[in-house]
DSSP file (Angstrom, degrees, kcal/mol; ACC not computed):
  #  RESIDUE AA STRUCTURE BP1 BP2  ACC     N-H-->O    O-->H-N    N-H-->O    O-->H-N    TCO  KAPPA ALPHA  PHI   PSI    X-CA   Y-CA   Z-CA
    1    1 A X              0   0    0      0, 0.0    19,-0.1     0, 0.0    18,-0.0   0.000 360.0 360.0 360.0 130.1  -57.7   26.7  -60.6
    2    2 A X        -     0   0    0     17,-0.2     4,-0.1     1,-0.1    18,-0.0   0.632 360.0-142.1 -13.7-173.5  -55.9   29.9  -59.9
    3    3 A X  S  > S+     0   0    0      2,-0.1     4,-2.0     3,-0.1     5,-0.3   0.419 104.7  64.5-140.1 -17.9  -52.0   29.4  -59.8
    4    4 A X  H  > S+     0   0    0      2,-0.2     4,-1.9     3,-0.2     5,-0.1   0.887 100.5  55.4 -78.8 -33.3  -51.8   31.9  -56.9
    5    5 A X  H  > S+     0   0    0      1,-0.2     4,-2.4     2,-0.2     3,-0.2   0.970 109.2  44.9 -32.7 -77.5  -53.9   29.0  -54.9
    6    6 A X  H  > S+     0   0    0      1,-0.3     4,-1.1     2,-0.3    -2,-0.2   0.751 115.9  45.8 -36.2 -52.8  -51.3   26.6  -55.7
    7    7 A X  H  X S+     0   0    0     -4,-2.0     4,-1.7     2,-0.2    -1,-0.3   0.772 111.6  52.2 -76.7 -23.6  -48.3   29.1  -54.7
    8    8 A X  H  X>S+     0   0    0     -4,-1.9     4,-0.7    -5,-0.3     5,-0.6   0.995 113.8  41.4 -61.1 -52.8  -50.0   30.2  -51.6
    9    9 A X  H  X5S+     0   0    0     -4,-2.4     4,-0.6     2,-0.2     3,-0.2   0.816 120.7  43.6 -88.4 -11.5  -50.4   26.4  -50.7
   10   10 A X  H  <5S+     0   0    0     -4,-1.1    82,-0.3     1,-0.2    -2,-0.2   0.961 129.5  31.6 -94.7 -52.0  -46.0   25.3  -52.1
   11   11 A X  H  <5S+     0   0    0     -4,-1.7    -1,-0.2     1,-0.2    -2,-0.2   0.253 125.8  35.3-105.6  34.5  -44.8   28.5  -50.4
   12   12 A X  H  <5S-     0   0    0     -4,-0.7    -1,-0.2    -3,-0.2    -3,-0.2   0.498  98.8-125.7-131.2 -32.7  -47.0   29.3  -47.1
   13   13 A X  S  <<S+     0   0    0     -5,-0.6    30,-1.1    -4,-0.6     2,-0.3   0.395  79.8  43.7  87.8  -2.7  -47.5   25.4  -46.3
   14   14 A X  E     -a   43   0A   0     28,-0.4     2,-0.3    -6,-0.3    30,-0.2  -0.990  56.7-163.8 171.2 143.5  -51.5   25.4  -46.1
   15   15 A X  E     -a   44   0A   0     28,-1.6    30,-2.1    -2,-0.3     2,-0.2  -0.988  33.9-105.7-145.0 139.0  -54.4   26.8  -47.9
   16   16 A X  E >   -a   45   0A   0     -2,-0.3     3,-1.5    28,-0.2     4,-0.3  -0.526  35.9-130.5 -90.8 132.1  -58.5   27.2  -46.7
   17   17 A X  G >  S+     0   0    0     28,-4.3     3,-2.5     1,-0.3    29,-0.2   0.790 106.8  70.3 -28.5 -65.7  -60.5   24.3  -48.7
   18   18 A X  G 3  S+     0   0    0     28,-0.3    -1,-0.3     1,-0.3    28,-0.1   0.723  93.8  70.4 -57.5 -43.9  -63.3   26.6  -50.0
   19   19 A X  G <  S+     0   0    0     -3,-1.5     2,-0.5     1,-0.1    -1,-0.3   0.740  85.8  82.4 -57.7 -25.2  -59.9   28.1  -52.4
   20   20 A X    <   +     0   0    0     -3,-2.5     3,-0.1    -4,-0.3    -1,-0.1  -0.662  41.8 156.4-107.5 149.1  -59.8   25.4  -54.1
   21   21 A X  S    S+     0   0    0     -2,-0.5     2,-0.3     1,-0.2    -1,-0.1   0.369  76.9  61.7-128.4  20.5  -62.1   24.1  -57.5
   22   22 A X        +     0   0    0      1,-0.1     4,-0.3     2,-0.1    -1,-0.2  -0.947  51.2 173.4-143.2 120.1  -59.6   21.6  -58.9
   23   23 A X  S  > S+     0   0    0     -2,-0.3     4,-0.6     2,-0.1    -1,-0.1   0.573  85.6  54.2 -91.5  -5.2  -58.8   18.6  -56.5
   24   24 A X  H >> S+     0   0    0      2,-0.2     4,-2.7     3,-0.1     3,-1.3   0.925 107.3  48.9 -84.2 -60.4  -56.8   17.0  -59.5
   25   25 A X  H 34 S+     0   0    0      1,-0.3    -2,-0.1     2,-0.2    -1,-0.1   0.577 107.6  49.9 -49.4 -30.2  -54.8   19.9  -59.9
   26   26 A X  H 3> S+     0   0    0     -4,-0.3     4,-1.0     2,-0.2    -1,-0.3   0.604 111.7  59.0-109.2 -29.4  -53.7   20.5  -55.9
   27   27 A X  H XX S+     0   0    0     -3,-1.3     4,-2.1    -4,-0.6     3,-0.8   0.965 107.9  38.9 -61.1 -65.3  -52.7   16.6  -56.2
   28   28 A X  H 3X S+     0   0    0     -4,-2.7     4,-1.2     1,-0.2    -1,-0.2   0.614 105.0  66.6 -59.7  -5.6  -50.3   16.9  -58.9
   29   29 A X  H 34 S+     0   0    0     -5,-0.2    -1,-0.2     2,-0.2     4,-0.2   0.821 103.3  46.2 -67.0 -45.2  -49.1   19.9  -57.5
   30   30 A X  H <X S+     0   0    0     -4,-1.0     4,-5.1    -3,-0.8    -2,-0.2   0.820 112.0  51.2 -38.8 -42.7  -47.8   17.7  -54.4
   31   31 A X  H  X S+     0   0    0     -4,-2.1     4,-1.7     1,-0.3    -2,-0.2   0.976 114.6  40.3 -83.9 -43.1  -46.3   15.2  -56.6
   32   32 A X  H  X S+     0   0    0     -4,-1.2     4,-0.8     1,-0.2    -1,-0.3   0.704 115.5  49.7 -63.3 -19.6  -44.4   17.6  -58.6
   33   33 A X  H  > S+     0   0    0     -4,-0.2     4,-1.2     3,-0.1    -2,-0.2   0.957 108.2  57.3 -90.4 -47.1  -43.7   19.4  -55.5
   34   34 A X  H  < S+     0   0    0     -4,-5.1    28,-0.6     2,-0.2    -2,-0.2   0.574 107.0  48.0  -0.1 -61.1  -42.5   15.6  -54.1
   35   35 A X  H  < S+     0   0    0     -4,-1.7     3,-0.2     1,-0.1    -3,-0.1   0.967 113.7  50.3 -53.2 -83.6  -39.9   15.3  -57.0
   36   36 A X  H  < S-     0   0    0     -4,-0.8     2,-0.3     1,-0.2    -2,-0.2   0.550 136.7  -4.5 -23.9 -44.0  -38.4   18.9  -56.4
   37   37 A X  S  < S-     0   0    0     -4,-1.2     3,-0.2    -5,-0.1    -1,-0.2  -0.813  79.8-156.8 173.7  93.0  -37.7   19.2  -52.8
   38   38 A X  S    S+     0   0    0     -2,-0.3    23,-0.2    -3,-0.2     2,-0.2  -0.295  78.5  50.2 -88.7-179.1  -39.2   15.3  -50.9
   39   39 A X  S    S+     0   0    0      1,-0.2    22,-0.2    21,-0.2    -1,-0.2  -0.624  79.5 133.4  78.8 -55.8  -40.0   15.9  -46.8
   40   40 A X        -     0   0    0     20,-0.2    20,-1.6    -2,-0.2     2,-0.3   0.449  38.9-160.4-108.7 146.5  -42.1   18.9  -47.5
   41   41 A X  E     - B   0  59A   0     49,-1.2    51,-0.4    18,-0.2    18,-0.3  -0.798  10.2-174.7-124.9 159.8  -45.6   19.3  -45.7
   42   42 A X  E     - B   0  58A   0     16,-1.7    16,-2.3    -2,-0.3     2,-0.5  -0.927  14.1-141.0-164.3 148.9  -48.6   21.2  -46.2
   43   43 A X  E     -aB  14  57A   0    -30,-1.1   -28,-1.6    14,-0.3     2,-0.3  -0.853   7.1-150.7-141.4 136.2  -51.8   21.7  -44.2
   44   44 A X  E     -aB  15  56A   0     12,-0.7    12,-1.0    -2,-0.5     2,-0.4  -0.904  16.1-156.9-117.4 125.2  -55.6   22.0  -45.6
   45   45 A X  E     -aB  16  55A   0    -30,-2.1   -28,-4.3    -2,-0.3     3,-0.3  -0.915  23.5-163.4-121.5 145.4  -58.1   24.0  -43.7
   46   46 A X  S    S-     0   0    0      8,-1.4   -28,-0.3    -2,-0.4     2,-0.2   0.842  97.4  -0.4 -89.4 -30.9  -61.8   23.9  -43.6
   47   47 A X  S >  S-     0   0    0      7,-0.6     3,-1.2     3,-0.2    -1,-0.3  -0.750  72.9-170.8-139.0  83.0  -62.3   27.6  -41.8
   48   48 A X  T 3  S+     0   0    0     -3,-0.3     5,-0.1     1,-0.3    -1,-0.1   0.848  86.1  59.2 -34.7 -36.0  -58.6   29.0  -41.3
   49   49 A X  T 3  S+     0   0    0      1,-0.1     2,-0.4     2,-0.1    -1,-0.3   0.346  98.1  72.9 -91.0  13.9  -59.9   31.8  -39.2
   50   50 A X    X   -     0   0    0     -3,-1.2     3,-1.6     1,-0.1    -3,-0.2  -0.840  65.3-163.8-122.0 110.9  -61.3   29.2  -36.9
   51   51 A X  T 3  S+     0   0    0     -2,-0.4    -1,-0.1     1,-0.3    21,-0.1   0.329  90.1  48.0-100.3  -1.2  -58.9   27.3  -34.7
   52   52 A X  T 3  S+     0   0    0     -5,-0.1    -1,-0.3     2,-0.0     3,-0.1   0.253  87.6 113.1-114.6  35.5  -61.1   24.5  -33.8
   53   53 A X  S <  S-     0   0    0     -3,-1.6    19,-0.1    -6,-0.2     0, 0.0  -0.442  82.3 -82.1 -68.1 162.3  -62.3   23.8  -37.6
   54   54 A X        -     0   0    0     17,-0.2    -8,-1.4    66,-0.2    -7,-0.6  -0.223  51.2-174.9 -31.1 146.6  -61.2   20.5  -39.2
   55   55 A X  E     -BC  45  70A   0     15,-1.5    15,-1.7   -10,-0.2     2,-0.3  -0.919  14.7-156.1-163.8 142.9  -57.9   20.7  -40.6
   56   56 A X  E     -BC  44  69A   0    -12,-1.0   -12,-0.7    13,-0.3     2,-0.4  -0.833   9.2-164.0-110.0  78.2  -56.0   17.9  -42.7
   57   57 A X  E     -BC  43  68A   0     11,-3.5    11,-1.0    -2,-0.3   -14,-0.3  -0.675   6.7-168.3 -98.9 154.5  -52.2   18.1  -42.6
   58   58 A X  E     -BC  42  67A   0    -16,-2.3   -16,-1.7    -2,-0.4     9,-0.2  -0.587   4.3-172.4-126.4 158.6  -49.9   15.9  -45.6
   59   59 A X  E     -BC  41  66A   0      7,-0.6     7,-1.9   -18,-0.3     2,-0.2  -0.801   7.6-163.9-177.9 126.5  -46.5   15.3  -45.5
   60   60 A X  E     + C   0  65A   0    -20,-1.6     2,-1.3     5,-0.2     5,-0.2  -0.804  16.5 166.7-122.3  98.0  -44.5   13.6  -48.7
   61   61 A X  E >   - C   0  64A   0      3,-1.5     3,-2.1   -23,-0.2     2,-1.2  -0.684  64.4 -64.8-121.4 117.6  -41.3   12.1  -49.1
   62   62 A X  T 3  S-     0   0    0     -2,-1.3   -28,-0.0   -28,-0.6    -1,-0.0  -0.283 122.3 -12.1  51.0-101.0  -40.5   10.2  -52.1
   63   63 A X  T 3  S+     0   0    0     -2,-1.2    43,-3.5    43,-0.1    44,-0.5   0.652 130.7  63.5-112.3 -10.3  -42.9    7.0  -52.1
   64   64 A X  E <   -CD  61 105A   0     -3,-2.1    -3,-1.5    41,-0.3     2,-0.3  -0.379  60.9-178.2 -91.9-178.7  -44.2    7.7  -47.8
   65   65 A X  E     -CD  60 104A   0     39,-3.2    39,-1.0    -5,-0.2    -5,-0.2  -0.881  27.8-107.4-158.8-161.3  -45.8   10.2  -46.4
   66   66 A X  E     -C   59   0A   0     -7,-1.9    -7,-0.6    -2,-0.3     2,-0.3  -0.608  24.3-170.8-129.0 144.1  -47.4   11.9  -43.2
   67   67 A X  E     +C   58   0A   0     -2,-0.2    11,-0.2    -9,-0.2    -9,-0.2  -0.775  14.6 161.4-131.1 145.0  -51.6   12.1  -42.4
   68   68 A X  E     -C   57   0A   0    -11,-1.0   -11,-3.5    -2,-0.3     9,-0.2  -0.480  12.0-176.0-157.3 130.1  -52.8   14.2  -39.4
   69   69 A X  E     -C   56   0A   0      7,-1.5     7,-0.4   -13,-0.3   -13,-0.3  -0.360  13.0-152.4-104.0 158.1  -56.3   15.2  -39.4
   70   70 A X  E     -C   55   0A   0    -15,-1.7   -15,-1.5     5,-0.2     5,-0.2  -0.861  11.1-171.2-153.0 128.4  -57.6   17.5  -36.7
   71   71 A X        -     0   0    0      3,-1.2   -17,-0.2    -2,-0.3     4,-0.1   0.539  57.0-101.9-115.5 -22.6  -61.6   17.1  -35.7
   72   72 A X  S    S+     0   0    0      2,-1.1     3,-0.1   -19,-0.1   -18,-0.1   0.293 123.8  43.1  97.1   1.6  -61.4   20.7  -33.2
   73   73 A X  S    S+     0   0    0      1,-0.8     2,-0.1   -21,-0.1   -21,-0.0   0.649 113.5  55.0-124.1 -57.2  -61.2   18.2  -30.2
   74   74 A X        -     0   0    0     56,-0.0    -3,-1.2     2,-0.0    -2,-1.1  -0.227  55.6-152.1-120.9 150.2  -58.8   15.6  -31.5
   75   75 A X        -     0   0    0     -5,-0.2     2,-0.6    -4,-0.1    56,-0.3  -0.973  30.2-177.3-111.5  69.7  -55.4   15.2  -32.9
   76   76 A X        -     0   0    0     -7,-0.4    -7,-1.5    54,-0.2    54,-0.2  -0.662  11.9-170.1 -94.9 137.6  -55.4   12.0  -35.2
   77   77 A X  E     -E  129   0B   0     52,-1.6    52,-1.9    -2,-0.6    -9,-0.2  -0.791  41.9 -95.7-103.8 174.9  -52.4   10.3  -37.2
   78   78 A X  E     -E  128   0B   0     24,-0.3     3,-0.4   -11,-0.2     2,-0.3  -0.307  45.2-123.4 -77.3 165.3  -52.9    7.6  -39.7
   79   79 A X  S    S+     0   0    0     48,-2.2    48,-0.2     1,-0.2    -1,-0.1  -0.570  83.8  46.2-109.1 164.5  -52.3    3.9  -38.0
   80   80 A X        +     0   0    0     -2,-0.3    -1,-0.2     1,-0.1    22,-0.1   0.678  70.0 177.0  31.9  49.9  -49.9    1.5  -39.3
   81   81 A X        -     0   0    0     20,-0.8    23,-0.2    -3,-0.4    20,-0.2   0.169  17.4-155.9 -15.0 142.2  -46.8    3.6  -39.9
   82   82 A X        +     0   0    0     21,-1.6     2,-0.5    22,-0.1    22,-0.1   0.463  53.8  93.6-120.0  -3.4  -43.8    2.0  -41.0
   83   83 A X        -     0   0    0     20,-0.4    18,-0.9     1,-0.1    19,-0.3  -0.694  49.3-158.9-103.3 140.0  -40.8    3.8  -40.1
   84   84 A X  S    S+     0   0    0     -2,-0.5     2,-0.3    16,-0.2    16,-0.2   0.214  70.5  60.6 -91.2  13.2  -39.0    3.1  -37.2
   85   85 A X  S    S-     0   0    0     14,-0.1     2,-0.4    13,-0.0    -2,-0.0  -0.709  98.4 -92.8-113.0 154.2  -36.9    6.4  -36.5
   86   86 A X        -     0   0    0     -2,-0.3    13,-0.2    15,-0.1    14,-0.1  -0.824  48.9-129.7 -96.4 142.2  -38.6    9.5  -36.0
   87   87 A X        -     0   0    0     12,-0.6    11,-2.2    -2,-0.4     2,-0.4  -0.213   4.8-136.3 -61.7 152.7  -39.1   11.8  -39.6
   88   88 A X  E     -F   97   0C   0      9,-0.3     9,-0.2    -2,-0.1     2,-0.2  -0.922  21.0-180.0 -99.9 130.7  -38.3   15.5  -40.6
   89   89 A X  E     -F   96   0C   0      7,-1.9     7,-1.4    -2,-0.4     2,-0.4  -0.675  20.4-148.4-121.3 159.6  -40.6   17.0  -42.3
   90   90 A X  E     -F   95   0C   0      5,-0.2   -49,-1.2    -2,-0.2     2,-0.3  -0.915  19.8-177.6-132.1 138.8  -40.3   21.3  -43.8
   91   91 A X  E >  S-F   94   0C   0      3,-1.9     3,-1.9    -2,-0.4   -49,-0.1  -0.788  77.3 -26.3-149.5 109.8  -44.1   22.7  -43.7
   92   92 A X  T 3  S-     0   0    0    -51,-0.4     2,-1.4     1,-0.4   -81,-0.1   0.945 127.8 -52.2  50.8  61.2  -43.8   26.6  -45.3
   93   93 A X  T 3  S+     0   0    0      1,-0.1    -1,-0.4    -3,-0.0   -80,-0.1  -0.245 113.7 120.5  72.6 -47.5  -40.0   26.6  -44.0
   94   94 A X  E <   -F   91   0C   0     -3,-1.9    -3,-1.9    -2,-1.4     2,-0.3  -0.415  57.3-144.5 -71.1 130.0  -40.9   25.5  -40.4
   95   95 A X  E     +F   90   0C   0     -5,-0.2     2,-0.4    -2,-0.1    -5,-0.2  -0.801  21.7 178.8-103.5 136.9  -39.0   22.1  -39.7
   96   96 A X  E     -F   89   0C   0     -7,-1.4    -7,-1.9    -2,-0.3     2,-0.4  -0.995  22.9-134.8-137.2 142.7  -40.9   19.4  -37.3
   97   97 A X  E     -F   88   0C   0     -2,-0.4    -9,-0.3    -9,-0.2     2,-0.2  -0.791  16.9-139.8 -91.2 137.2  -39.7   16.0  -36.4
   98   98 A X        -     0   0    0    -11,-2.2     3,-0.1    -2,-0.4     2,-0.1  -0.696  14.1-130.0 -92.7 142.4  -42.3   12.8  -36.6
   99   99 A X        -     0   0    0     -2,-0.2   -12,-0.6   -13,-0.2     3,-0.4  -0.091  52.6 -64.5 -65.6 172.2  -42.2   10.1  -33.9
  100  100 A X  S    S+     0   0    0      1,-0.2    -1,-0.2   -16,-0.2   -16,-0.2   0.339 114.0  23.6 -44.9-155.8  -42.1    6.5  -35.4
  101  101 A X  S    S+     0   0    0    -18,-0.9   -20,-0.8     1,-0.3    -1,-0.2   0.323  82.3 112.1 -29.2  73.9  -44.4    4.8  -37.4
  102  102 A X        +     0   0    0     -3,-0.4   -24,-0.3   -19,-0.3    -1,-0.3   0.703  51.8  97.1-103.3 -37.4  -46.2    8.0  -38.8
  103  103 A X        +     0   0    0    -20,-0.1   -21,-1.6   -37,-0.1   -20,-0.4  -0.329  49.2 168.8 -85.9 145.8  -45.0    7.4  -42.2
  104  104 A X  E     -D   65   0A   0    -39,-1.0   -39,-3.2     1,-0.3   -23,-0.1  -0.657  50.5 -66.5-133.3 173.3  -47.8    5.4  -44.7
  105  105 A X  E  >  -D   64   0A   0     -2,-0.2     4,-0.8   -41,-0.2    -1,-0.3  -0.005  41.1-122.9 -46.3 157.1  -47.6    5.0  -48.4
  106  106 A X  H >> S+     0   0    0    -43,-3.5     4,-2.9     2,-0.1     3,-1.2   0.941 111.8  57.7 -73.1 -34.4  -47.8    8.2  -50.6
  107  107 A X  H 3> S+     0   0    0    -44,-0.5     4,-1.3     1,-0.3     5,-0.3   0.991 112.7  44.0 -63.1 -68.0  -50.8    6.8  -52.7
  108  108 A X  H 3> S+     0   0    0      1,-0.2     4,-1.3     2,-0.2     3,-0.3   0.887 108.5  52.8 -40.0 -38.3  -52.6    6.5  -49.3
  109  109 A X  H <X S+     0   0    0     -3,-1.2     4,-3.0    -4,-0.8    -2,-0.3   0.907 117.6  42.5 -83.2 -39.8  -51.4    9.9  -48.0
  110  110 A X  H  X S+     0   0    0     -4,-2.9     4,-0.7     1,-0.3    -1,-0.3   0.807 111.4  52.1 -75.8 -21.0  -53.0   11.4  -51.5
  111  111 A X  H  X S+     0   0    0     -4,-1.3     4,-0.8    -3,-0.3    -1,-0.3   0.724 105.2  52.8 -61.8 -49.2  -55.8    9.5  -51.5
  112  112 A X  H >X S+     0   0    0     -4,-1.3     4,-1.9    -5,-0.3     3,-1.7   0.965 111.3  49.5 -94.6 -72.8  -56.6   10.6  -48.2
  113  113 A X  H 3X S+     0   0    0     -4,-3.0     4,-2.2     1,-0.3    -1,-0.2   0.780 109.5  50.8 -39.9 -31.9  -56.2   14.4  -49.4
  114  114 A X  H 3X S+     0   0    0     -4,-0.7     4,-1.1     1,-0.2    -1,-0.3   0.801 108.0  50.0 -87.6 -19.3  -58.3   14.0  -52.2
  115  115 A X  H <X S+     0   0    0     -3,-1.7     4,-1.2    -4,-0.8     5,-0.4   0.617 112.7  48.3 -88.9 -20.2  -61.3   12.3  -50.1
  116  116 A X  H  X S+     0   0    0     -4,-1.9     4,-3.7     3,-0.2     5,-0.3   0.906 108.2  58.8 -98.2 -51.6  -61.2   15.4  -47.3
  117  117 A X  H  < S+     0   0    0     -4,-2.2    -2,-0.2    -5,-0.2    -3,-0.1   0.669 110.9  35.6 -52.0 -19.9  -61.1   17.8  -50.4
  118  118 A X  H  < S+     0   0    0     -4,-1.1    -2,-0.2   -95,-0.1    -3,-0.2   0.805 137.1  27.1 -84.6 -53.0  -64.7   16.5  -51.9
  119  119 A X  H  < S-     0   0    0     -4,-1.2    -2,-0.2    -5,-0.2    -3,-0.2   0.911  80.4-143.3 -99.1 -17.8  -65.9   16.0  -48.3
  120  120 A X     <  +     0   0    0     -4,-3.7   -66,-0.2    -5,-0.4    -1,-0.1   0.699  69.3 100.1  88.2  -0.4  -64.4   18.2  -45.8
  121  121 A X  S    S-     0   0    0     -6,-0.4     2,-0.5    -5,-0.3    -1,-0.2  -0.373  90.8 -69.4 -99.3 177.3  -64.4   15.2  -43.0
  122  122 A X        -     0   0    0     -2,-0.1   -66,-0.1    -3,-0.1    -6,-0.0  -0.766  60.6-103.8 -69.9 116.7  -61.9   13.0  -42.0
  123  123 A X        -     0   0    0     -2,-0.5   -11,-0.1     1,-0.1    -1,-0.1  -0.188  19.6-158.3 -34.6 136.6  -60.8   10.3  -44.9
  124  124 A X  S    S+     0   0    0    -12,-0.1    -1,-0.1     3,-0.1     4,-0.1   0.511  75.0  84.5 -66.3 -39.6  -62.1    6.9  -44.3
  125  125 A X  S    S+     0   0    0    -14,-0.1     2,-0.4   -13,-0.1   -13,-0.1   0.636  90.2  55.5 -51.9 -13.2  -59.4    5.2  -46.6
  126  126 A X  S    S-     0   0    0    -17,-0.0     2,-0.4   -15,-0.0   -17,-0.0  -0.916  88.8-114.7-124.6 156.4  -57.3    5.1  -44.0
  127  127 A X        -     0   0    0     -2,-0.4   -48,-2.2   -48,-0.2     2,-0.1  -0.562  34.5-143.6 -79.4 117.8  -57.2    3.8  -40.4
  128  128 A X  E     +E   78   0B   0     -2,-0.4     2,-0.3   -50,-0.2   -50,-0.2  -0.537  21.5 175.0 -86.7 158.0  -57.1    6.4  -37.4
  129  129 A X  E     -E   77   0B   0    -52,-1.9   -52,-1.6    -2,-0.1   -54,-0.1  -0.995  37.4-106.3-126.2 137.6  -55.4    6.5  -34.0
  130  130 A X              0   0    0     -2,-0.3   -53,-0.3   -54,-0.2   -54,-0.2  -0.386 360.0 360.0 -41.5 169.9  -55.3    9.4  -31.7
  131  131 A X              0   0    0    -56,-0.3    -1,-0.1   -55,-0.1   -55,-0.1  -0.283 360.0 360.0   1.0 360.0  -52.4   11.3  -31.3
């Protein structure tokens, strides 16, 4: 995989699917990115230049994380959140605060990423709610 993929997706926040050809590679990138600097968010696009395409955004801090999937209709987070405060999260410098129970395991939240990067759908491993 490129390395400029990689820096596009640690310093922009987001990268179009199609860019990438190593889904191993864009994982460990997180987790290293995870150690460095926890909070930090990043967004996966199936068509960037199309604003109702699928979109997959991640969010990691330390051992939780963030899911929100976007269908073009729909807004989903993952379901059975554990934190009971609302989050900050950094995605490409822009700071956004999470409502409660947004945060899931990381292992889920990566898992999740790696199953929308072979298919390009919304992950199944994890349980959705609307938004």
């Amino acid at each position: 995989m490129s390395s400029a993929v990689v820096a596009e997706l640690l310093e922009e926040g987001g990268v179009e699917v199609s860019a990438i050809d190593d889904r191993a590679a864009i994982v460990e990138a997180l987790q290293r990115a995870n150690r460095d600097q926890p909070k930090q968010a990043w967004t996966f696009f199936v068509d960037i230049s199309e604003r109702r395409a699928p979109k997959l955004s991640v969010g990691l801090d330390g051992d939780r994380g963030v899911l929100t999937y976007w269908d073009g209709r729909t807004s989903y987070r993952s379901a059975n959140g554990s934190n009971t405060e609302p989050v900050d999260y950094w995605r490409g410098g822009h700071h956004a605060q999470l409502a409660e129970y947004k945060e899931i395991s990381a292992d889920q939240v990566l898992s999740a990423l790696d199953e929308f990067l072979a298919s390009r759908r919304q992950p199944t491993c994890v349980e959705w709610v609307a938004d």
